[in-house]
C-alpha positions as CSV (number, residue, x, y, z in Angstrom):
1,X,0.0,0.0,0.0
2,X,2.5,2.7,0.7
3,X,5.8,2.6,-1.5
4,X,7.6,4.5,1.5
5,X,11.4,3.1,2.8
6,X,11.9,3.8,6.2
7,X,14.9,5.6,5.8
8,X,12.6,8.1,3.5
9,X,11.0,8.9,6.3
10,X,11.5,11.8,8.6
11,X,10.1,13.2,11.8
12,X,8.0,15.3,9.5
13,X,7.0,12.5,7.2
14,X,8.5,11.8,3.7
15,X,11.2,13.3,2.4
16,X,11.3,15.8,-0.6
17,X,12.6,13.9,-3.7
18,X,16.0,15.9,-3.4
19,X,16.6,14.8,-0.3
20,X,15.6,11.5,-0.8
21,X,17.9,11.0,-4.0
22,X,20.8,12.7,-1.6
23,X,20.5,10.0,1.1
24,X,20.3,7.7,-1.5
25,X,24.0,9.1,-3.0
26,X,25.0,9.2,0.7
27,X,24.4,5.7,1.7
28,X,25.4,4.6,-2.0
29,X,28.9,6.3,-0.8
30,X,29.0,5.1,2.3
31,X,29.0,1.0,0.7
32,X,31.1,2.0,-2.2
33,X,34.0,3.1,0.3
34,X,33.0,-0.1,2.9
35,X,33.6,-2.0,-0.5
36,X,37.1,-0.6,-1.3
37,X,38.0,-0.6,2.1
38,X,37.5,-4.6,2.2
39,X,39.5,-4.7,-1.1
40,X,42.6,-3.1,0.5
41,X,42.3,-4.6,4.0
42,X,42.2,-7.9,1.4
43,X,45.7,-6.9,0.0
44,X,47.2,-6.8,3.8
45,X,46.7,-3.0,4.4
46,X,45.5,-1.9,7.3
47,X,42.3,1.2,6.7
48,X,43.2,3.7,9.5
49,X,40.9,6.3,8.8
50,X,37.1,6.5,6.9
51,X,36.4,10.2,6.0
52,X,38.9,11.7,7.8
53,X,38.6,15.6,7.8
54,X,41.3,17.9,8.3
55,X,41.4,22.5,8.0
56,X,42.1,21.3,4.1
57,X,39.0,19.2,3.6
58,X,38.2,15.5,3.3
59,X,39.9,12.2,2.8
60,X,37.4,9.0,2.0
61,X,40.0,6.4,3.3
62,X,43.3,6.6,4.7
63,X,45.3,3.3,4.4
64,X,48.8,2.4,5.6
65,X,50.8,-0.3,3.6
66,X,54.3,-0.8,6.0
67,X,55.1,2.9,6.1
68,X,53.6,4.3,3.0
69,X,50.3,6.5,3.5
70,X,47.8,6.1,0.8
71,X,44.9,8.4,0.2
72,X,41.9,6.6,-1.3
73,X,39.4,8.9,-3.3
74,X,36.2,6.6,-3.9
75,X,34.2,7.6,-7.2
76,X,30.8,5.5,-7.6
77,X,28.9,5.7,-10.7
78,X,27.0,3.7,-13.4
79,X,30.8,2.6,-15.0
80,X,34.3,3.4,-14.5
81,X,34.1,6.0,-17.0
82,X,31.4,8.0,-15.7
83,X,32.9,7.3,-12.0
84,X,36.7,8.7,-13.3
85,X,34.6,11.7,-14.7
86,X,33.4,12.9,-11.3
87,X,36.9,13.7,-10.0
88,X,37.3,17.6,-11.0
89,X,40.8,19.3,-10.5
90,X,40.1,21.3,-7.3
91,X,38.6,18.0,-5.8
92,X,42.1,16.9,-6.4
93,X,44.1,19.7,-5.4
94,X,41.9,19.6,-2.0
95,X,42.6,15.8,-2.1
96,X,46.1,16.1,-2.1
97,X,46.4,19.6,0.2
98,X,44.4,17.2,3.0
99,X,47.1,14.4,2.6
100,X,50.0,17.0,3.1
101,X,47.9,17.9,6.5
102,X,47.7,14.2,7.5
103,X,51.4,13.7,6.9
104,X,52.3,16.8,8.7
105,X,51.0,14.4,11.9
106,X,53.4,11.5,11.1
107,X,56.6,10.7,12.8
108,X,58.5,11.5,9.5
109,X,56.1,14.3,8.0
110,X,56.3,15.2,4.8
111,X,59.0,12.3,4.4
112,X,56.1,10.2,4.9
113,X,56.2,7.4,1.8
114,X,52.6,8.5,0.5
115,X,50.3,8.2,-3.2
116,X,47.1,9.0,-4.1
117,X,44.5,6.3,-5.4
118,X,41.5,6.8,-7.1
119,X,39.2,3.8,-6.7
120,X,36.3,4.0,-9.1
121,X,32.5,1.3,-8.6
122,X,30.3,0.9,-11.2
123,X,26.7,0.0,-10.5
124,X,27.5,-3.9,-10.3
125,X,29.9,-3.4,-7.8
126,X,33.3,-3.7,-9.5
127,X,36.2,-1.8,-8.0
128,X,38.9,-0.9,-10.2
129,X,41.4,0.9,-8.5
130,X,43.8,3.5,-9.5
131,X,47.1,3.5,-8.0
132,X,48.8,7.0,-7.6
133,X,46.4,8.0,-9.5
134,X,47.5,11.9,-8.5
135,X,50.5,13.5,-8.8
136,X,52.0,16.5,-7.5
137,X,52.5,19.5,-10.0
């Protein structure tokens, strides 16, 4: 009888389209970078933050490898190539300011080992990860 999913429901009742299709992105994020996160820890790394946030912005996964630092930028989308499409040059630039910031915590700073990844999903659930993916200009 009703077509409502909880989670579309609010204290106010249902949510506006919009917002509905943003929770939907959010919790669609939210498994894409669980997803990835189980693909590294597969590969022996250890994930030691999820969406850390620093002065420079955000970081969706933060994964150490013996001493290197990896940033992980998850991109979801139908395919790769629409997923590759939704990383824009400030988002990387932010990306890669936040990574200098975690760093600046480490024992060695910015002689931290350290890369960028971009890890893209596509709608089946494939992970095709990017390895230093970013580069410093």
């Amino acid at each position: 009888m009703f077509d409502l999913i909880a989670e579309d429901v609010g204290a106010a009742g249902p949510l506006p389209s919009r917002q509905r299709r943003g929770h939907r992105n959010f919790l669609s994020g939210m498994a894409a970078e669980a997803a990835v996160a189980r693909t590294y820890e597969a590969a022996g790394m250890v994930v030691v933050q999820r969406r850390w946030r620093g002065r420079s912005g955000e970081v969706d996964l933060i994964v150490r490898n013996g001493a290197e630092i990896i940033f992980v930028e998850v991109k979801k989308s139908r395919d790769f190539a629409r997923a590759s499409e939704q990383l824009r040059p400030k988002q990387m630039a932010r990306l890669m300011r936040a990574g200098e910031e975690f760093v600046g915590q480490e024992p060695a700073g910015s002689l931290t080992p350290m890369r960028f990844d971009v890890a893209l999903m596509d709608e089946r659930g494939g992970i095709q990860i990017l390895e230093s993916a970013l580069q410093a200009a």
